[in-house]
C-alpha atoms as a printed R data frame, in Angstrom:
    type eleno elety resid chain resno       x      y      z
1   ATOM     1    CA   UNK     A     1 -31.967 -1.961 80.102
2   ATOM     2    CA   UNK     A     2 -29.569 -4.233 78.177
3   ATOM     3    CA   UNK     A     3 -25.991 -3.976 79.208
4   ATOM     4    CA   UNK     A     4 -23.839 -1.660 77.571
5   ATOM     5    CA   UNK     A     5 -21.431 -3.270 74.863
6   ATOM     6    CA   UNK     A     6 -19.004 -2.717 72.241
7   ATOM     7    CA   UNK     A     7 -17.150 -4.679 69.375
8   ATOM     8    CA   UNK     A     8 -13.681 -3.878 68.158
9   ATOM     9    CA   UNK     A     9 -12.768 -5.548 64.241
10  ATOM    10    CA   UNK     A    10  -9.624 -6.339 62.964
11  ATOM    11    CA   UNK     A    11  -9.932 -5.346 58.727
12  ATOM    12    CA   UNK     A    12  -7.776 -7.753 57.626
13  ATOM    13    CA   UNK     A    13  -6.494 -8.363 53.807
14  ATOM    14    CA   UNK     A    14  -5.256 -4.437 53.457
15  ATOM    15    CA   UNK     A    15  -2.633 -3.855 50.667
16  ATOM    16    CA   UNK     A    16   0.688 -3.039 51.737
17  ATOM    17    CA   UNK     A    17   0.390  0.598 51.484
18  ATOM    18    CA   UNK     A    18   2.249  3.058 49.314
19  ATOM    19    CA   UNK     A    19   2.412  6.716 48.166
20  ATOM    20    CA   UNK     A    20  -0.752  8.229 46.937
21  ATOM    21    CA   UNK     A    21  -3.086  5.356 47.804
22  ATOM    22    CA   UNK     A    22  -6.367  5.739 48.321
23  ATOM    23    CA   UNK     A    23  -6.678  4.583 52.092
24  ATOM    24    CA   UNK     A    24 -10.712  5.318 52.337
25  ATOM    25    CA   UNK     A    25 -11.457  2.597 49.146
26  ATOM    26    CA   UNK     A    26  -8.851  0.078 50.598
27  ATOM    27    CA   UNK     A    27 -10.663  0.243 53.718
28  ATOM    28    CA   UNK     A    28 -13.734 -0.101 52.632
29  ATOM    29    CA   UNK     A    29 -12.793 -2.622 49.946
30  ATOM    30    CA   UNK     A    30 -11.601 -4.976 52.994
31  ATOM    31    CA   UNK     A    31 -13.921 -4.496 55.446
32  ATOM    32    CA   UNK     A    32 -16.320 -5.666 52.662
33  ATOM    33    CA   UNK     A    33 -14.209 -8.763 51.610
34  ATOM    34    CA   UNK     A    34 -14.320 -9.772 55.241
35  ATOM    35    CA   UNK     A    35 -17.989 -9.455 55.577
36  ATOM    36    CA   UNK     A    36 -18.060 -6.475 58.278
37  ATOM    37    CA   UNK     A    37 -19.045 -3.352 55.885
38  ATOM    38    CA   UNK     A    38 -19.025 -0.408 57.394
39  ATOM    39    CA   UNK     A    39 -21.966  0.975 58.931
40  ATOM    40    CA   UNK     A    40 -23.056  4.516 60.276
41  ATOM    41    CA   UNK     A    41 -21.709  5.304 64.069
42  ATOM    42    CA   UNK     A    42 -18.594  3.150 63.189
43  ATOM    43    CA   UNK     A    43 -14.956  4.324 64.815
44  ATOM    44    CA   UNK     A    44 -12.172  3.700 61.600
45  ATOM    45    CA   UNK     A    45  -9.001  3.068 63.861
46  ATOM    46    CA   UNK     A    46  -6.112  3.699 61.786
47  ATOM    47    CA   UNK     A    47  -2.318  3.604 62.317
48  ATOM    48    CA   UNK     A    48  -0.531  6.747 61.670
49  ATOM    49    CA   UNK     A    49   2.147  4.605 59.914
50  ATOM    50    CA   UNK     A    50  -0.039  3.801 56.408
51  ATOM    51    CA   UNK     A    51  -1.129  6.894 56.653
52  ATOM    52    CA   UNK     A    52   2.353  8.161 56.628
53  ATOM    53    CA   UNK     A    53   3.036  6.074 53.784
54  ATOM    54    CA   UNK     A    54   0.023  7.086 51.781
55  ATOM    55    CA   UNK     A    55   1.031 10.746 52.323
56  ATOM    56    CA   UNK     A    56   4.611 10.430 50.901
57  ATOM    57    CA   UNK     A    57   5.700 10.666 54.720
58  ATOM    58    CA   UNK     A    58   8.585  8.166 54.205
59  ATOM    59    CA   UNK     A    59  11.800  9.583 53.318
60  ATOM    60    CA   UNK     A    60  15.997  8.270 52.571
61  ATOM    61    CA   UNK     A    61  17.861  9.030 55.544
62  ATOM    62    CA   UNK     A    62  20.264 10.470 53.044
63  ATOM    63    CA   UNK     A    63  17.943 13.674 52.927
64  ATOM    64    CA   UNK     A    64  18.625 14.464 56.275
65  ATOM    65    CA   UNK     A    65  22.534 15.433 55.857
66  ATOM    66    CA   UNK     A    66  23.577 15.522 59.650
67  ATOM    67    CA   UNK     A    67  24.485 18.800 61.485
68  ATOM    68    CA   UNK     A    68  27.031 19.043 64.206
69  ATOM    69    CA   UNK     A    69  24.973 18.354 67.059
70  ATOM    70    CA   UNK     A    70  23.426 15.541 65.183
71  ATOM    71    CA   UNK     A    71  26.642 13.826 64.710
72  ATOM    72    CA   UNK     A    72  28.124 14.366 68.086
73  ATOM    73    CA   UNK     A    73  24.797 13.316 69.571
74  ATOM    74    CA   UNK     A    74  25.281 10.205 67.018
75  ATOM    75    CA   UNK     A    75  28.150  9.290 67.927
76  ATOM    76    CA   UNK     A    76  27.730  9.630 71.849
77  ATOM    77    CA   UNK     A    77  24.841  7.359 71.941
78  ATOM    78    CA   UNK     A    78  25.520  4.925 68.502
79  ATOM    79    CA   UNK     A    79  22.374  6.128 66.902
80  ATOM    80    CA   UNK     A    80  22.796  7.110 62.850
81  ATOM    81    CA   UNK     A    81  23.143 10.494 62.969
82  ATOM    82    CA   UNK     A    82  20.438 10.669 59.815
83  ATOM    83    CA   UNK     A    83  17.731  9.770 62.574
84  ATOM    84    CA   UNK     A    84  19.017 12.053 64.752
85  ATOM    85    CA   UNK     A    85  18.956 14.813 62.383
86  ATOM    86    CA   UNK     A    86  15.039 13.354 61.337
87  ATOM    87    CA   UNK     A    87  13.774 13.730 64.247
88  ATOM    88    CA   UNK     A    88  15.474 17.825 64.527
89  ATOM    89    CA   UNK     A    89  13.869 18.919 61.717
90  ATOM    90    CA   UNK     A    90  10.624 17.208 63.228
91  ATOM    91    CA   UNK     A    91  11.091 18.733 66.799
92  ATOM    92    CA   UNK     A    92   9.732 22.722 68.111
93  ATOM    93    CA   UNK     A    93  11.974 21.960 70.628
94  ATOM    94    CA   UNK     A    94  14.095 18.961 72.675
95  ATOM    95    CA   UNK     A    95  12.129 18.435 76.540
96  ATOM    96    CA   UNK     A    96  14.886 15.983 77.260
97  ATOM    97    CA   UNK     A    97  17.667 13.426 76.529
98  ATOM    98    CA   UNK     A    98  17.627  9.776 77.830
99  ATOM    99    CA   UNK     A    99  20.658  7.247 76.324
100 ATOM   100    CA   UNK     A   100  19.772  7.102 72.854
101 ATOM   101    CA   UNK     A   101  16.045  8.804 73.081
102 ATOM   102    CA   UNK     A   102  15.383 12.317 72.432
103 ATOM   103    CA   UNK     A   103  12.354 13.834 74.148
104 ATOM   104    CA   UNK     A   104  10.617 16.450 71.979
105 ATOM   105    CA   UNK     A   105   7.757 18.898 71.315
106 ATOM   106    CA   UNK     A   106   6.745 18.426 68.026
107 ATOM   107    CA   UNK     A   107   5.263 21.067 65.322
108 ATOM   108    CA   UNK     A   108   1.819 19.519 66.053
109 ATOM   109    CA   UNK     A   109   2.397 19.700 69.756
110 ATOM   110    CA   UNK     A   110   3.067 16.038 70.946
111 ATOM   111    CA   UNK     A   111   5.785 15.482 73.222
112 ATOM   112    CA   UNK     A   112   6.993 11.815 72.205
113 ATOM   113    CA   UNK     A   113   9.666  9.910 71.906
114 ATOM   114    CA   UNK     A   114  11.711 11.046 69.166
115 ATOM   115    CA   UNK     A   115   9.411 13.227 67.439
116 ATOM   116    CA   UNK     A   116   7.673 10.004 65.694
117 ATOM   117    CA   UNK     A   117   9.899  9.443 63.780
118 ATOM   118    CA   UNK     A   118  10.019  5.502 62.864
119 ATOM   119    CA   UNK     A   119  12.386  3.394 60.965
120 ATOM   120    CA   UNK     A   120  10.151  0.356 61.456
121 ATOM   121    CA   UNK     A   121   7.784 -1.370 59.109
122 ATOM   122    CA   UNK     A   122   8.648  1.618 56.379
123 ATOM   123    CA   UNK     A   123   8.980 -0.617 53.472
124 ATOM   124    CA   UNK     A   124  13.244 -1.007 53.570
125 ATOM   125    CA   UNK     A   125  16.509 -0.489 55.184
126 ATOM   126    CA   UNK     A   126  17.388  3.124 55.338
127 ATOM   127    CA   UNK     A   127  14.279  4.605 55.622
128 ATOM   128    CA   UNK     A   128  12.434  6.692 58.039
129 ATOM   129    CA   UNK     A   129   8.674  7.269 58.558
130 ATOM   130    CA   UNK     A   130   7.738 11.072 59.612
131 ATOM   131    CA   UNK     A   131   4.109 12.010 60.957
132 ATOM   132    CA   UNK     A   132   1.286 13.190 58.711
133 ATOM   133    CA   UNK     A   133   2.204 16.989 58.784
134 ATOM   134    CA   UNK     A   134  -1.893 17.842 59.882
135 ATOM   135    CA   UNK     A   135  -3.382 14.333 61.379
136 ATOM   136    CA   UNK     A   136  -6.478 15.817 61.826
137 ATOM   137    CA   UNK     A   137  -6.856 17.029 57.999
138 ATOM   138    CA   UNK     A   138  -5.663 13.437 57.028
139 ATOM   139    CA   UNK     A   139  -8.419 11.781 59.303
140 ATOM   140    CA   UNK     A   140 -11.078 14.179 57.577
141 ATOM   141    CA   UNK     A   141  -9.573 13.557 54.480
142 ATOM   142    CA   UNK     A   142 -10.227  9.640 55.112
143 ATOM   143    CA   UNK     A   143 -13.584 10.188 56.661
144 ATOM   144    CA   UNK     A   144 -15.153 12.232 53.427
145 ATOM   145    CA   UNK     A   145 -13.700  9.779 51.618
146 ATOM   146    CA   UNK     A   146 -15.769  6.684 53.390
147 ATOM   147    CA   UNK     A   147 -18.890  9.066 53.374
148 ATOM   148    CA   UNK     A   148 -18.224  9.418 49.323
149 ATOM   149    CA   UNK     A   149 -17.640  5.215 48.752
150 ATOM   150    CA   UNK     A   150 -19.924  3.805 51.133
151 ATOM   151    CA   UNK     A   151 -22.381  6.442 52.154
152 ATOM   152    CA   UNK     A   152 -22.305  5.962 55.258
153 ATOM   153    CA   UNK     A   153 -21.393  8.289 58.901
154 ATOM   154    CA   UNK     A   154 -18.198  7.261 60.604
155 ATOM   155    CA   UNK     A   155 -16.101  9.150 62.921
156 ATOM   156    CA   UNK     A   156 -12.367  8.565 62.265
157 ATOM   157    CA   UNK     A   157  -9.021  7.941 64.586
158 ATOM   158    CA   UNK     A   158  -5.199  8.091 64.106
159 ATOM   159    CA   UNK     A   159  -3.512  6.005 66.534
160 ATOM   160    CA   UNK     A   160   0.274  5.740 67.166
161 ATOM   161    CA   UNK     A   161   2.266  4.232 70.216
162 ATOM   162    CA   UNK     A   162   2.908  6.361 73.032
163 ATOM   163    CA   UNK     A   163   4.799  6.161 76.137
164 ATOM   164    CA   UNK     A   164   3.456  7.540 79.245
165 ATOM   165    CA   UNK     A   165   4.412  9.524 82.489
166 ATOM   166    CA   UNK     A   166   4.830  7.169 85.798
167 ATOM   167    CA   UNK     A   167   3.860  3.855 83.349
168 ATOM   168    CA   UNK     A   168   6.143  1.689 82.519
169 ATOM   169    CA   UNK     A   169   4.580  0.235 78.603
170 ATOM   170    CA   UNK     A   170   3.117  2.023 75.601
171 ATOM   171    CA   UNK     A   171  -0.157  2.314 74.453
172 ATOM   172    CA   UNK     A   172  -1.535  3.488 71.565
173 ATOM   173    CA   UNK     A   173  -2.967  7.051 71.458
174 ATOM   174    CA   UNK     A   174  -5.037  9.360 68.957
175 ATOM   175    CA   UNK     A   175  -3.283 11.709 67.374
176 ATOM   176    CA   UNK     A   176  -6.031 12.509 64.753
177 ATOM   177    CA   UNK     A   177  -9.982 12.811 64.924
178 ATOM   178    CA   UNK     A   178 -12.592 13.240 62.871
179 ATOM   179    CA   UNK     A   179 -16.281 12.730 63.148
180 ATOM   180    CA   UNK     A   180 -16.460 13.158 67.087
181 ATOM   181    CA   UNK     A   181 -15.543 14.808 69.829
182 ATOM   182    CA   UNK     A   182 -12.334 13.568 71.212
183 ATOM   183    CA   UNK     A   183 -13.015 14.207 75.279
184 ATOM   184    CA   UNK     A   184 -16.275 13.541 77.368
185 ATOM   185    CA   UNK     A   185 -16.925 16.003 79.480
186 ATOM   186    CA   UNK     A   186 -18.053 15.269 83.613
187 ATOM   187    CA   UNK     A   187 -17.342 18.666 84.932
188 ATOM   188    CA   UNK     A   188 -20.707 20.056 86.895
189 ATOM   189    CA   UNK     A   189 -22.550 16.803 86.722
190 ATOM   190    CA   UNK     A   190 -22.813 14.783 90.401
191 ATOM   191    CA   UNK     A   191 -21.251 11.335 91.029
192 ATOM   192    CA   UNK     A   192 -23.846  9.007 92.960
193 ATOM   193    CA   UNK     A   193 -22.652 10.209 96.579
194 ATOM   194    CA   UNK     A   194 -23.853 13.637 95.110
195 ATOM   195    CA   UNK     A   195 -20.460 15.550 94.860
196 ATOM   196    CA   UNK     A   196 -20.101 17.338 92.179
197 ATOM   197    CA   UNK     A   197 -17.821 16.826 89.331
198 ATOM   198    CA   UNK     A   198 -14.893 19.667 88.858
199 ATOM   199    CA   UNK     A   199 -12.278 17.944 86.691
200 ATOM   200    CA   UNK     A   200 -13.310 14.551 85.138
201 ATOM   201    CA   UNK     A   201 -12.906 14.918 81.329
202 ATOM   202    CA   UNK     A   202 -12.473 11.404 79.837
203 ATOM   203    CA   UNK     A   203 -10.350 11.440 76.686
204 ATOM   204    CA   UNK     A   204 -12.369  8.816 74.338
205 ATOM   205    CA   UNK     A   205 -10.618  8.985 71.726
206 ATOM   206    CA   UNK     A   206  -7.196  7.848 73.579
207 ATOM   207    CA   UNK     A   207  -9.284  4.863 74.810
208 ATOM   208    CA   UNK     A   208 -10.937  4.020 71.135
209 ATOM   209    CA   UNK     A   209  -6.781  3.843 69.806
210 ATOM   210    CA   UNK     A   210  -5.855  1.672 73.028
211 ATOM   211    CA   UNK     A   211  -8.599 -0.791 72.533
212 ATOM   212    CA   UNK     A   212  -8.112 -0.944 69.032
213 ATOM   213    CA   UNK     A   213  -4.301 -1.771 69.208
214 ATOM   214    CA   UNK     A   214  -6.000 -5.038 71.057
215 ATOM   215    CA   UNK     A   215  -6.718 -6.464 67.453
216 ATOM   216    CA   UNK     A   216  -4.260 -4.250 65.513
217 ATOM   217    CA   UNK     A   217  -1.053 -5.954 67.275
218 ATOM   218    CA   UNK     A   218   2.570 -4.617 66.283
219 ATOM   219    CA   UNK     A   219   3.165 -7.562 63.937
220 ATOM   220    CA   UNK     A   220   0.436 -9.114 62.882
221 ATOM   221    CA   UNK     A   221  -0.294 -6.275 59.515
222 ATOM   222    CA   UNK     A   222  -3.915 -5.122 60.921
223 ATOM   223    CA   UNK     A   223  -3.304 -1.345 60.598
224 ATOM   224    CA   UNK     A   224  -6.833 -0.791 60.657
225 ATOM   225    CA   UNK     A   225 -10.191 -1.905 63.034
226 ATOM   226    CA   UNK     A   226 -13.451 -1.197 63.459
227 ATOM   227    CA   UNK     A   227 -15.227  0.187 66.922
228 ATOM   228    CA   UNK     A   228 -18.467 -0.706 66.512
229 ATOM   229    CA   UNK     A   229 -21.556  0.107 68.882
230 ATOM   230    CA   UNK     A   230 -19.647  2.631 71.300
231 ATOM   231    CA   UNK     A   231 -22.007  5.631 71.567
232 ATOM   232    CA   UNK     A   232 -19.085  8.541 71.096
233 ATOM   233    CA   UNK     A   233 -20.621 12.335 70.635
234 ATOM   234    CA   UNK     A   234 -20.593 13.005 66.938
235 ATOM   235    CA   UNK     A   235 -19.497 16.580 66.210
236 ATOM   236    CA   UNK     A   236 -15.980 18.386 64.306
237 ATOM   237    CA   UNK     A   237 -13.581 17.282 66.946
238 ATOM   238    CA   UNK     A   238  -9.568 17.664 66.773
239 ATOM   239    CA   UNK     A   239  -6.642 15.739 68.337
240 ATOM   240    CA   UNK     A   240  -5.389 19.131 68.953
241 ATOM   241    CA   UNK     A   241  -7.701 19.397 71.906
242 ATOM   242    CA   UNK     A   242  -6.167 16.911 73.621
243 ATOM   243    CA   UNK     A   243  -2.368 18.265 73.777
244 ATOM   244    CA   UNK     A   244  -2.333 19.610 77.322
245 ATOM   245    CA   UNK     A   245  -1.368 23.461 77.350
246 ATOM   246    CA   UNK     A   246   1.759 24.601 78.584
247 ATOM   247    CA   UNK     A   247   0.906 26.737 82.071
248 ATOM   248    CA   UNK     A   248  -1.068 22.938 83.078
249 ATOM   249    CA   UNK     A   249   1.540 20.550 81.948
250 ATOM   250    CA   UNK     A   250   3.479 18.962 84.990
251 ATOM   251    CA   UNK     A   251   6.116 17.766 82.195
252 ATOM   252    CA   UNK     A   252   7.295 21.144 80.260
């Protein structure tokens, strides 16, 4: 029995992305122009930011006029109270304050940093970059979209930087599937010793986004690899399924 193996792929040569680009041809256009097409049973890693950008996602701080807690929290901590008022609108609800950082619930569920919301990489000075308002709709979006250009099967994730209980470090994260079945599932089978399993359910599609950020990098302009040869269940999976519900969450 051979032993089992994966490859991750950087696509290089991607556009800088803006509004109302078509991210499933530029994907496919440069994995072809580096000579790694893509093939049924791939993983499409892709960084939440050019889809952001694609979707219209980026936004003037100007159109968030500040309210009163946005400007005393503004000034208290030296953060523009634009981004403060940003990440508001983007919030269900605030889980904490640290310094400068806001700890929130967002719309879709993910408690993060901020709400997501990014003034980095957005294309100029005085911009901020919100999250796709349904990542998994944009993932399916991208994967019919493959299917339609290249005719062939992939499964899709939307990866963005998380920070994590107890860990000091981010890693990256899915916050959008498509094409597979974000969690595999232990519970009832038995380990080697014979005990059986009662609460190991492996989130694969957090570990596709973490090993993809290992050729994506923060600086380097890779927002988008390949994960090729990992045998993932295929199947209508959502991101959604991994947000922990509220009565099991140590971290309310």
């Amino acid at each position: 029995m051979p032993a089992p193996e994966f490859r991750v792929i950087g696509v290089t040569g991607m556009p800088m992305v803006q509004k109302d680009d078509d991210l499933a041809q530029q994907i496919v256009d440069a994995a072809n122009a580096q000579g790694t097409p893509l093939a049924d049973g791939d993983i499409i890693a892709v960084t939440q930011r050019i889809v952001s950008k694609a979707e219209g996602r980026v936004y003037p701080l100007d159109d968030f006029p500040p309210s009163h807690f946005a400007k005393e929290f503004g000034e208290r901590t030296e953060k523009d109270p634009r981004v403060v008022e940003a990440v508001l609108r983007e919030s269900k609800r605030i889980i904490r304050q640290v310094g400068a950082v806001l700890i929130t619930e967002t719309h879709h569920g993910f408690k993060m940093a901020n709400a997501g919301v990014d003034a980095s990489n957005v294309g100029g000075m005085d911009l901020v970059c919100l999250l796709p308002v349904d990542p998994d709709l944009s993932c399916r979006n991208i994967r019919d979209g493959i299917q339609r250009i290249a005719g062939v099967d992939v499964a899709i994730v939307m990866t963005d930087t998380f920070g994590r209980p107890w860990r000091l470090g981010q890693t990256n994260i899915a916050i959008g599937v498509a094409g597979m079945h974000p969690m595999r599932d232990y519970i009832g089978m038995t380990d080697l010793d014979g005990h059986i399993l009662r609460v190991t359910l492996i989130c694969v599609a957090d570990e596709v986004a973490g090993a993809a950020e290992m050729v994506m990098g923060k600086l380097d302009a890779i927002p988008v690899a390949i994960v090729r040869g990992y045998e993932y269940e295929h199947g209508e999976g959502y991101a959604s399924e991994i947000v922990r519900e509220m009565p099991l969450d140590l971290f309310p």
